[in-house]
N, C-alpha and C positions, 0 to 999 in steps of 0.2 A: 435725824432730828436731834435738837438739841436737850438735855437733863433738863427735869425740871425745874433743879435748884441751880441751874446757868443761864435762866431767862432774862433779859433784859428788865426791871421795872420803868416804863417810858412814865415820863414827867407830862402825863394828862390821865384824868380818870375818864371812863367808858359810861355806859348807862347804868345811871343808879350809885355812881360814886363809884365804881367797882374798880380795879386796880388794872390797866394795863399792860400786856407784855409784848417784846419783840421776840422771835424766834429767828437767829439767824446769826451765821458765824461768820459774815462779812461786816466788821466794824467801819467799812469804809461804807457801805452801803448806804441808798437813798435813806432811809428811814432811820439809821445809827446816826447819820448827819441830822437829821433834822430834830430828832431828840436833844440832840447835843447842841445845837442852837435855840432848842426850845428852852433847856437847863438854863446855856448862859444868860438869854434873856429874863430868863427868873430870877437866879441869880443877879443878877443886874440890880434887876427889879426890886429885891429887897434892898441891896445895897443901897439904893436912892430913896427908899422909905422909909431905912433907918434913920439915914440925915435930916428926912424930913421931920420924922417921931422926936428928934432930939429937938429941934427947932419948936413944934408945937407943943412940948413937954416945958419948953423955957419960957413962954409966952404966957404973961399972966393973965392975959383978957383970952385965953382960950375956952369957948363954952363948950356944955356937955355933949354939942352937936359933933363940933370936933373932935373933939377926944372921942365920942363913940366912932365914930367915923375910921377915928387912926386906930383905934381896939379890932374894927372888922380888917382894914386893909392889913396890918401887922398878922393877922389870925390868916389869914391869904397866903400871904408872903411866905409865912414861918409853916404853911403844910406846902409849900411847894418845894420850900428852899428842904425840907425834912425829908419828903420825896425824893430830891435829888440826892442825899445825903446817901440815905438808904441805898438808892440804886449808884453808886458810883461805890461805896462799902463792900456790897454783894459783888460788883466789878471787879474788886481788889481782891477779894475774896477767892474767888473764879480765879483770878490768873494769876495767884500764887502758886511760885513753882515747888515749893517745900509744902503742899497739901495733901495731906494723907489721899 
């Protein structure tokens, strides 16, 4: 079984927001693939809602609808994209080979 502090954090919450993990020391595995396609696509995802924020931020007939609108999806993007962050950090973390 893998340490506790060597768990995967995967890029979806479980019931009730709660934080999910992978256990398992096949990185090539069905479920390390598909995290890791789930990341890019977040990933992605902010990428293209950044351009879009920048666009809707320069538009002076932008009303309050939009703008709240780009405030939820940014707030989206920025706990996923921070999710991946985390779990790719603790990754690094994990396979540093100079770690006490």
């Amino acid at each position: 079984m893998t340490a506790p502090n060597e768990l995967r954090l995967l890029p979806w919450s479980g019931p009730e927001g709660k934080p999910c993990y992978l256990d398992t020391d096949d990185k090539a595995g069905y479920m390390s693939r598909l995290a890791d396609n789930i990341e890019a696509v977040q990933l992605g995802t902010a990428a293209e809602l950044l351009e879009h924020a920048s666009d809707t931020l320069d538009d002076q007939d932008a009303g309050p609808e939009a703008l709240q609108r780009l405030a939820r999806e940014l707030t989206r993007a920025l706990r996923d994209v921070l999710r991946v962050a985390v779990s790719r950090g603790h990754l690094l973390a994990v396979s540093d080979p100079h770690r006490p």
